[in-house]
C-alpha positions as CSV (number, residue, x, y, z in Angstrom):
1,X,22.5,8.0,-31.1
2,X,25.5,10.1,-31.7
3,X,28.0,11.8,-30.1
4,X,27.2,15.1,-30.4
5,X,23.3,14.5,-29.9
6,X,24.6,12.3,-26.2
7,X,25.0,15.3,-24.3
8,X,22.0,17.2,-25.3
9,X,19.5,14.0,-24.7
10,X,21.5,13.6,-21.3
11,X,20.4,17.3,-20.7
12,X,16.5,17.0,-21.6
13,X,16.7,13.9,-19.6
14,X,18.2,15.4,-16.5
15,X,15.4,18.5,-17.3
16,X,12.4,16.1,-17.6
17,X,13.2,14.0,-14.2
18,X,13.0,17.2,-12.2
19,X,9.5,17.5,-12.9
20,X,7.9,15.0,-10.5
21,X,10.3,16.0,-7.6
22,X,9.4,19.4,-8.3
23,X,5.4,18.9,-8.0
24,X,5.7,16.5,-5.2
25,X,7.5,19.3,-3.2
26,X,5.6,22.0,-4.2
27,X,2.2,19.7,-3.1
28,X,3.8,19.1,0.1
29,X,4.5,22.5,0.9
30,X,1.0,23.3,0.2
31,X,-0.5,20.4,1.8
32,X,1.9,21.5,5.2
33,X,0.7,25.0,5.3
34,X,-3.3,23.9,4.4
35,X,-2.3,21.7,7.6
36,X,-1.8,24.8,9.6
37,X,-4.7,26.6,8.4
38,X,-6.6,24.4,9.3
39,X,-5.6,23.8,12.8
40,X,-5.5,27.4,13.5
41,X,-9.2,27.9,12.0
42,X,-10.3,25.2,14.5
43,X,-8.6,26.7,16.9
44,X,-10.1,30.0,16.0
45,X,-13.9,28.3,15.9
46,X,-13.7,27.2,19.4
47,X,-12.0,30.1,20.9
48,X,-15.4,30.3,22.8
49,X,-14.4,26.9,24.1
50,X,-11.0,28.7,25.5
51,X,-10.2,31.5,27.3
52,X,-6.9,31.9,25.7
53,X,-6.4,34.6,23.2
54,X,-4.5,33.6,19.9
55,X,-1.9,36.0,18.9
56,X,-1.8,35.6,15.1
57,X,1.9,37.1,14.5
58,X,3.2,34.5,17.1
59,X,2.0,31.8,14.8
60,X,3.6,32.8,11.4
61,X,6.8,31.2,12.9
62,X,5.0,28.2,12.7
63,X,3.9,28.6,9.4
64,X,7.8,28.9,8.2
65,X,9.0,25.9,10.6
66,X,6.6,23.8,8.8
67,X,8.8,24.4,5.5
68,X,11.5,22.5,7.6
69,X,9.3,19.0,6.9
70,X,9.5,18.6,3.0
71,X,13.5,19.8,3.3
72,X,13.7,16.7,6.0
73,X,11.6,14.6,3.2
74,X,14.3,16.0,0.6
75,X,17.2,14.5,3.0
76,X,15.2,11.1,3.1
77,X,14.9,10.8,-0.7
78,X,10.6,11.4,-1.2
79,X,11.5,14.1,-3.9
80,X,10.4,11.9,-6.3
81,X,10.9,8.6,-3.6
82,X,11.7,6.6,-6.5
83,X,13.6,2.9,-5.9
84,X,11.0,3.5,-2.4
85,X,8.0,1.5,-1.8
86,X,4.8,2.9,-0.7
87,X,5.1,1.7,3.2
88,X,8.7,3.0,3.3
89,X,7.4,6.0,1.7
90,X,4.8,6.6,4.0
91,X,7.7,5.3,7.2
92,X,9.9,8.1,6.2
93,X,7.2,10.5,5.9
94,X,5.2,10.1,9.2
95,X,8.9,10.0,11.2
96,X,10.0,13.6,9.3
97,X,6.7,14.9,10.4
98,X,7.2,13.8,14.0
99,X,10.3,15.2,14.5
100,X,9.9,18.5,13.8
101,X,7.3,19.1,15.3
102,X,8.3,17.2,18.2
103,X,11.7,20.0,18.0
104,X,8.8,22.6,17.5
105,X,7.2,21.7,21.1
106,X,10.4,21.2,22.4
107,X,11.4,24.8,21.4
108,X,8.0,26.8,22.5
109,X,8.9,24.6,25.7
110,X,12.0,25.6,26.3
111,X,12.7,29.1,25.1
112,X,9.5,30.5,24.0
113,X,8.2,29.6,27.3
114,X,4.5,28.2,26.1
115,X,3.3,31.0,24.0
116,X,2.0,28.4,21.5
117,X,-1.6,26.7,21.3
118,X,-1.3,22.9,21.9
119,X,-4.9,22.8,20.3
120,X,-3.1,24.3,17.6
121,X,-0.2,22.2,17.1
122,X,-1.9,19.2,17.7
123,X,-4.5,19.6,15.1
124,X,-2.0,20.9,12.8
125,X,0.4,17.7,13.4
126,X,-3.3,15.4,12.7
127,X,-3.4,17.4,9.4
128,X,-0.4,17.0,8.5
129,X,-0.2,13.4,9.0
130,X,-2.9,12.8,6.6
131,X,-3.0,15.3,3.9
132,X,0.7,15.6,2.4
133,X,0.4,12.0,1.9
134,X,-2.7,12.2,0.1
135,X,-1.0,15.4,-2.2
136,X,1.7,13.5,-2.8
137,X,-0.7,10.5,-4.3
138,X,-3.1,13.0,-6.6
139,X,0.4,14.4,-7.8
140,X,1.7,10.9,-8.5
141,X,-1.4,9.6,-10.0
142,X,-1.2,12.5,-12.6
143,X,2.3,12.3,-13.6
144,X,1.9,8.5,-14.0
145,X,-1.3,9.2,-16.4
146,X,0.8,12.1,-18.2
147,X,3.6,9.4,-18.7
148,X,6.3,11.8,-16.5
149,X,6.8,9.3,-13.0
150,X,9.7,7.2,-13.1
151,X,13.0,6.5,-15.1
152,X,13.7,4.1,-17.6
153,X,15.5,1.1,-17.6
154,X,17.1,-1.9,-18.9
155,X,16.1,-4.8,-18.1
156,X,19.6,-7.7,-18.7
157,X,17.1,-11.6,-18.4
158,X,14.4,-12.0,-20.3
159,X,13.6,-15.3,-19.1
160,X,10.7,-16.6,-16.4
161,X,12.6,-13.9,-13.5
162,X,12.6,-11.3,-15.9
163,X,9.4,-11.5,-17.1
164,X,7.7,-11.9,-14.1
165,X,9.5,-8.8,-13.1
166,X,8.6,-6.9,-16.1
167,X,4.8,-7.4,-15.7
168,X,5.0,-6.5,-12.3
169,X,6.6,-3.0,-13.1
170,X,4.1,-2.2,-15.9
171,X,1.5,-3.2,-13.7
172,X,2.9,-1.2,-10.4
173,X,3.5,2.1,-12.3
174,X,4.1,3.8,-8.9
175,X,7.8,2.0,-8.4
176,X,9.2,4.4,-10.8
177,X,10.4,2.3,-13.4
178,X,9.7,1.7,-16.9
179,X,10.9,-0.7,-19.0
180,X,12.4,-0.1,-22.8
181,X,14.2,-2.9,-23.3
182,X,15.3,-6.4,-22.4
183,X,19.1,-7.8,-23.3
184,X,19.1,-11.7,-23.1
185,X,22.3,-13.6,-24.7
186,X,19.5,-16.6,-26.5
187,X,19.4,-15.5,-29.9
188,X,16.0,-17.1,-30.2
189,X,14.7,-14.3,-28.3
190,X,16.4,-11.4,-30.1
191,X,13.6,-8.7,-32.0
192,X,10.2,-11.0,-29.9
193,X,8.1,-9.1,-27.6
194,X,8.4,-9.6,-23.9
195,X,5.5,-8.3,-21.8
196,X,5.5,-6.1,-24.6
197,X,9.1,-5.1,-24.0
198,X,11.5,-5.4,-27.0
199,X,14.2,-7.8,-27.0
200,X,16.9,-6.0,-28.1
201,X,19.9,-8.6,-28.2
202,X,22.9,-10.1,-26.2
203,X,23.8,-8.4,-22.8
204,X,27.3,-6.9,-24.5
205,X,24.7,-4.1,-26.2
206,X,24.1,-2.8,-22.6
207,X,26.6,0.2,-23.5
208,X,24.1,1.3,-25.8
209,X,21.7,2.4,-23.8
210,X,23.6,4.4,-21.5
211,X,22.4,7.7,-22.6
212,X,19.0,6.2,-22.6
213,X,18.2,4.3,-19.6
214,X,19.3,5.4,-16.0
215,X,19.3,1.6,-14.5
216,X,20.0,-1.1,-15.5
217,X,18.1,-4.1,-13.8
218,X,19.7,-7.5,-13.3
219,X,17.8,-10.8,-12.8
220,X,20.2,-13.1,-11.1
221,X,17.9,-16.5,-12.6
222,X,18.1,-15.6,-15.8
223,X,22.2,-15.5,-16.4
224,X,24.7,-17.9,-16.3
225,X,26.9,-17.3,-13.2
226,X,29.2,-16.9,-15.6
227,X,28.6,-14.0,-16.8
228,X,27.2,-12.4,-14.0
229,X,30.1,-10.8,-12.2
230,X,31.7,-9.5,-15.2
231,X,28.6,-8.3,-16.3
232,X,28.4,-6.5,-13.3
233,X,32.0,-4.6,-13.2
234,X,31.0,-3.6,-17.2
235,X,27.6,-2.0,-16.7
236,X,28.3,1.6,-16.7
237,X,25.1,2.9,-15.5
238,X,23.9,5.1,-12.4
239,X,21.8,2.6,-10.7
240,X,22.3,-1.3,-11.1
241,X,20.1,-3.3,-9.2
242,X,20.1,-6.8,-8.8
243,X,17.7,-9.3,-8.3
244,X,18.8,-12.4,-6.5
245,X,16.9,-15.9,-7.2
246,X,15.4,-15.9,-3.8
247,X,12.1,-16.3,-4.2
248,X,9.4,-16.3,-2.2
249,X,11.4,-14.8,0.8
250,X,10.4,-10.7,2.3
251,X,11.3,-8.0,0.4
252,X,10.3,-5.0,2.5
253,X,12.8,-5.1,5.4
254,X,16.0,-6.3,3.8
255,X,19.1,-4.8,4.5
256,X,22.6,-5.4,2.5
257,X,25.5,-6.0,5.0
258,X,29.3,-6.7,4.0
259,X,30.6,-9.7,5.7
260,X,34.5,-9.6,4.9
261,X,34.3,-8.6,1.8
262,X,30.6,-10.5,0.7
263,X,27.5,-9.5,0.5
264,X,24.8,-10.5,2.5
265,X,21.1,-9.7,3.0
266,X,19.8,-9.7,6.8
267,X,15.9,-10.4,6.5
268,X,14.2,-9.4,9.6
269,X,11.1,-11.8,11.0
270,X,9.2,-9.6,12.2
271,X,6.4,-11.7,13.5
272,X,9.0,-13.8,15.4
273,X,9.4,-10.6,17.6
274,X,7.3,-10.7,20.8
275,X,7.8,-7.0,21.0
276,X,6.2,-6.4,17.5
277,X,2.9,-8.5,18.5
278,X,2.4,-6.6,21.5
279,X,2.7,-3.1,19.4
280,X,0.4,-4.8,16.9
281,X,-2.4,-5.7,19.4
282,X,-2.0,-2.4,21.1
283,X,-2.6,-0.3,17.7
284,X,-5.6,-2.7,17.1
285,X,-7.3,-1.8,20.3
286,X,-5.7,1.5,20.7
287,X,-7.8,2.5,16.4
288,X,-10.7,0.1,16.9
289,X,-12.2,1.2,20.5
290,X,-13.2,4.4,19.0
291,X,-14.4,3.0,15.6
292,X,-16.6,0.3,17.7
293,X,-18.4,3.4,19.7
294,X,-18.4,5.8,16.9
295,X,-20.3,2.9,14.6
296,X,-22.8,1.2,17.7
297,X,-25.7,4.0,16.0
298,X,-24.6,2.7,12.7
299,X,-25.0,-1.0,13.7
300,X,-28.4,-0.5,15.3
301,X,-29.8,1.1,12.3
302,X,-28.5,-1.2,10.1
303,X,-29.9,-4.4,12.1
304,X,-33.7,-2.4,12.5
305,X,-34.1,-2.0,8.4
306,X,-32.7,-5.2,7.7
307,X,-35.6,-6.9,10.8
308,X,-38.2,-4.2,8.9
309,X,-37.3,-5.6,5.2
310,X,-36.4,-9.4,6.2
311,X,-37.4,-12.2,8.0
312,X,-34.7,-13.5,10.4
313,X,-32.2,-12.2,13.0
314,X,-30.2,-9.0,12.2
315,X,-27.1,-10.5,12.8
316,X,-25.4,-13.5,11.1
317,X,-22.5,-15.8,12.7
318,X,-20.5,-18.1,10.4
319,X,-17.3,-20.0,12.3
320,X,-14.1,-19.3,10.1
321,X,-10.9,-21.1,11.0
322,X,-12.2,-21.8,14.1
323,X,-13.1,-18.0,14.8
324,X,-16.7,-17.1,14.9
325,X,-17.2,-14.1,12.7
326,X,-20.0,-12.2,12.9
327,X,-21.7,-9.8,10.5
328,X,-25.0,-7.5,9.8
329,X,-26.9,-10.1,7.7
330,X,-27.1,-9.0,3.9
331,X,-28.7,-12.1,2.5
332,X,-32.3,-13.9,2.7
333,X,-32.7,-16.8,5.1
334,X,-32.6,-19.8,2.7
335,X,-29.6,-17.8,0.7
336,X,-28.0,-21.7,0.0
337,X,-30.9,-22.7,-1.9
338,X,-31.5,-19.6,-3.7
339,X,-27.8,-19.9,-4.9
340,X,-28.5,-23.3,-6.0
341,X,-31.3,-22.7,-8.0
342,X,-29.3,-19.6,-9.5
343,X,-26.5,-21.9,-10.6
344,X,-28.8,-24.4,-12.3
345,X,-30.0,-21.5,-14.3
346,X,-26.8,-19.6,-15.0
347,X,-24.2,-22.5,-15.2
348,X,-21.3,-20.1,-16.3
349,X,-22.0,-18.2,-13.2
350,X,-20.6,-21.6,-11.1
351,X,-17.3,-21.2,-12.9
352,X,-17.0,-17.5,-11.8
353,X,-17.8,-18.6,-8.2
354,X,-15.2,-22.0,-8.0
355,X,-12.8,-19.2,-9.2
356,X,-13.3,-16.1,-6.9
357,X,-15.6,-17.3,-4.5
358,X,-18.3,-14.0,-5.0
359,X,-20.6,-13.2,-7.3
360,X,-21.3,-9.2,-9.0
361,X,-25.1,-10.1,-8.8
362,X,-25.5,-12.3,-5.8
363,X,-29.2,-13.6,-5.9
364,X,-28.9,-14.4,-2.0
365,X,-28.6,-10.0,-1.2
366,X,-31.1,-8.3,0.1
367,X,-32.1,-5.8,-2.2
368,X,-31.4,-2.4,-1.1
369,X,-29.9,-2.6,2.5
370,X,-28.3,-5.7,1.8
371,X,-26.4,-4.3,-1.6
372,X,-25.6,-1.2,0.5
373,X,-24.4,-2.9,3.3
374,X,-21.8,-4.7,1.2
375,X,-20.5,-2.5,-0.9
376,X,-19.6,0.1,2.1
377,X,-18.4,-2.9,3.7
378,X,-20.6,-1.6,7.0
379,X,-21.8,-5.4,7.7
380,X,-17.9,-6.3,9.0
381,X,-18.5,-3.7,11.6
382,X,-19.4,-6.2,14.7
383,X,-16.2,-7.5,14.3
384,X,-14.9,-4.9,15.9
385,X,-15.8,-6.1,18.7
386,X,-13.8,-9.2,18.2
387,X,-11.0,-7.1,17.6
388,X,-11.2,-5.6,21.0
389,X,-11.7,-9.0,22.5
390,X,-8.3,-9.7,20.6
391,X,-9.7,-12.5,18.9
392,X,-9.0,-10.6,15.4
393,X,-6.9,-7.9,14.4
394,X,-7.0,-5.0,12.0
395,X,-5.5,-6.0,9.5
396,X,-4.5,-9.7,8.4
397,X,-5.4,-12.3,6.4
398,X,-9.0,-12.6,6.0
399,X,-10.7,-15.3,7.7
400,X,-12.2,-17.6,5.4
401,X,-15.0,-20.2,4.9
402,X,-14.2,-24.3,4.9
403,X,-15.3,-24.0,1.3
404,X,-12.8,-20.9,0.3
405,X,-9.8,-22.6,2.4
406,X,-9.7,-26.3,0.4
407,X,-8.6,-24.5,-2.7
408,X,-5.2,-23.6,-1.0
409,X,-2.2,-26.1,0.2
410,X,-1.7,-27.2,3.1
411,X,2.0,-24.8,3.5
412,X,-0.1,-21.8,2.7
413,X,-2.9,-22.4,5.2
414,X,0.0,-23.5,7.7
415,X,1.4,-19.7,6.8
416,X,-1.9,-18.2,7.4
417,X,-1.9,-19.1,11.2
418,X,1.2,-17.0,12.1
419,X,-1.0,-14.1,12.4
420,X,-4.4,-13.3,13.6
421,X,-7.2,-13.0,11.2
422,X,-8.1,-9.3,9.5
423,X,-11.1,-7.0,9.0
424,X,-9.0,-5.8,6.3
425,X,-6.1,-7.0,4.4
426,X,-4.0,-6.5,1.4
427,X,-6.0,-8.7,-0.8
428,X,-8.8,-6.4,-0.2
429,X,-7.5,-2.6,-0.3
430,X,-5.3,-3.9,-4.1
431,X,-8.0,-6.3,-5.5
432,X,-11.2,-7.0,-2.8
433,X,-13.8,-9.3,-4.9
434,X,-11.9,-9.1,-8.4
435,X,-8.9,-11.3,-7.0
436,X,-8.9,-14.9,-7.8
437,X,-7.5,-17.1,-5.4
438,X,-4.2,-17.2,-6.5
439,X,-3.7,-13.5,-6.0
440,X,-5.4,-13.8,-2.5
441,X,-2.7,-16.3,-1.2
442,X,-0.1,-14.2,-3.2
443,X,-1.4,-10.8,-0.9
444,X,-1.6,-13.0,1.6
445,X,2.0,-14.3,1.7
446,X,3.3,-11.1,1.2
447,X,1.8,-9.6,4.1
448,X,2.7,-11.8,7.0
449,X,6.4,-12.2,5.4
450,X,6.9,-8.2,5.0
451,X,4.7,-7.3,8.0
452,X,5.1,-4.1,9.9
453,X,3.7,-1.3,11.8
454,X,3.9,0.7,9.0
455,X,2.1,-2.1,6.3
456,X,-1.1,-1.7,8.6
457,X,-0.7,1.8,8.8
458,X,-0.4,2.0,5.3
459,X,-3.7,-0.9,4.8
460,X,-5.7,0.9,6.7
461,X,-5.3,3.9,4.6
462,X,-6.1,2.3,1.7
463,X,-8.9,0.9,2.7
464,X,-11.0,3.9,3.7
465,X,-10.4,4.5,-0.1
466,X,-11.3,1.4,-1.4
467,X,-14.2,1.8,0.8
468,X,-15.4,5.2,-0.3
469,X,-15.2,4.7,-3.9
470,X,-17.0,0.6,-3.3
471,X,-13.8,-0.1,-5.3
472,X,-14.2,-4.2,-5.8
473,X,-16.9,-4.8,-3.7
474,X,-20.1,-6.3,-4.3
């Protein structure tokens, strides 16, 4: 590129990355303000409920102090949120949210003496807990299909690190980052394809793309230590970000501290933190106590079809990991033997099960209620009642059958015992049936080493998604 075209590129650049901060904000302010409208037109409904008159002008102040959230959001970095992961995302978001209206009730308190509707505000704060997050994820989801999320990068280590790296970037499109070229000092890999990323040449070409990438990513395992910290004092762009050869350790709650003049990285163990497991099992019981009563009219109608269409009990019990789990029954009675019989006439469908442990078409289903059972996922629902017996949690690793558990090491089924055993999990909200086993203990592990409050917050949202749309179930 030339000179004179640098500053002109650096120009449409700058132009074209205001775009998703842009629509982000502009959803959020329209998702904040829907928020309001709805409260006050529930408010509004019951007004025969209360004998409190609403006085509309009072409420247009609320309207504008809602507008203080996304300028909090700005001050937090969500407009775009790049560089921010979707739990942090959705940590920063629920706190901005919180406080102002938490100064909002302090203020109608305090100097506007009560004038304000708590039915209002409250349903206004449920709102907006729920639906700026979900504006901000049809907004995202568009700009990543229109190719306009994100920056581009460099990527300095094309070997095993940086490959590994790169696939997981192209595959997670909602980190931000995208990929145009690698830099690797191995002439052998100069002008290959990695990941389908171009190999452009030796790191000293990272001056190159300057004007064309805004970061440059660094994978530590791939460089000599050699060249690494003058590598580091030469790269001249506005984001480097290295990536240490640590793995297998957290990720989420890392945070950089100088120790006389070195860096180090404080991982916090969450789980190690008796505090944490009693917030845990208080969120369990706190979300699944109303789930349990609103489904008990779900459950008995599910258990009278399936005694109308099958012979049998309506409920089945399997023992997990020591846990007995039970579920609505979904399959026939002698659902081994039909299995059998279905592998001796469909061989490669034995390979499919060694591998993922389900089948698309299960012969053992009960047609009908059975199929629609499982793919809304309504047969987990007596386990809620384990949950509230704190037997189970939530969310956690899913407990598994003798059969599912001897394809794993001993380390990882070791790992799996630090928590309490799910109703729903990361495996299942990112993959659910489609995930072999080697992505189940990979969700797995990443889960109880990154756990917080805010990845079960952030599960559980996902999975009434995957739910609703049956993604990966059958």
């Amino acid at each position: 590129m030339s000179t004179a075209a640098q500053p002109a590129f650096a120009a449409a650049t700058r132009a074209a990355s205001r775009w998703p901060a842009w629509a982000i904000l502009a959803a959020d302010v329209a998702a904040f303000e829907v928020s309001f409208a709805l409260g006050l037109a529930i408010r509004v409904a019951l007004g025969s409920v209360f004998t409190a008159n609403i006085a509309l002008p009072q409420y247009l102040g609320v309207a504008a102090a809602l507008l203080l959230i996304p300028l909090v959001n700005h001050q937090l970095g969500l407009y775009p949120g790049y560089l921010l992961s979707p739990v942090e995302r959705l940590r920063r978001r629920t706190l901005a949210t919180l406080a102002v209206f938490g100064a909002l009730i302090a203020w109608d308190n305090l100097v506007a003496r009560g004038v304000l509707s708590r039915g209002v505000l409250l349903a206004t704060l449920l709102f907006a807990l729920m639906l700026p997050p979900l504006a901000e994820l049809v907004v995202r989801t568009w700009l990543i299909r229109k190719e306009k999320w994100g920056f581009q990068v460099l990527m300095l280590g094309a070997g095993a690190g940086g490959r590994a790296l790169a696939k997981s970037l192209r595959n997670e499109p909602t980190a931000g980052f995208r990929p145009i070229a690698f830099l690797d000092n191995r002439p052998s890999l100069w002008n290959t394809l990695v990941e389908g990323i171009p190999v452009a040449g030796p790191l000293a070409l990272a001056s190159d793309f300057e004007q064309r990438a805004v970061a440059a990513i660094v994978t530590l395992a791939d460089l000599p230590k050699s060249d690494t910290a003058q590598l580091l004092h030469e790269l001249n762009f506005a984001r480097v970000i290295v990536v240490p050869d640590l793995p297998g350790v957290a990720s989420l709650w890392i945070t950089a501290r100088e120790l006389g003049g070195s860096v180090g990285f404080e991982i916090k163990k969450n789980l190690l933190l008796r505090r944490n497991l009693v917030l845990k099992s208080v969120m369990d019981r706190a979300i699944a106590l109303p789930l349990f009563l609103l489904s008990l009219p779900v459950i008995a109608v599910a258990a009278l079809w399936i005694k109308l269409s099958s012979r049998g009990p309506a409920f089945y019990c399997q023992t997990r990991e020591g846990l007995a789990v039970w579920k609505i029954r979904t399959m026939h009675m002698d659902g081994e033997q039909i299995l059998e019989q279905w592998f001796e006439a469909n061989p490669l469908e034995r390979a499919h099960w060694n591998r993922h442990f389900k089948l698309k078409l299960d012969p053992r289903v009960l047609s009908g209620i059975g199929t629609f059972l499982r793919r809304t996922s309504l047969d987990e629902l007596p386990q809620l009642w384990t949950i509230l017996r704190g037997r189970m949690s939530l969310v956690g690793p899913r407990p598994l059958p003798d059969y599912h558990l001897d394809a794993f090491d001993d380390e990882f089924r070791r790992l799996r015992t630090r928590v309490l055993p799910g109703l729903t999990g990361l495996w299942q909200v990112s993959t659910r049936s489609e995930g072999a086993a080697e992505v189940l203990q990979a969700m797995d592990t990443y889960y109880i080493r990154n756990w917080s409050p805010w990845l079960d917050l952030y599960i559980l949202a996902r999975t009434v998604t995957a739910v609703i749309f049956a993604r990966g179930a059958y």
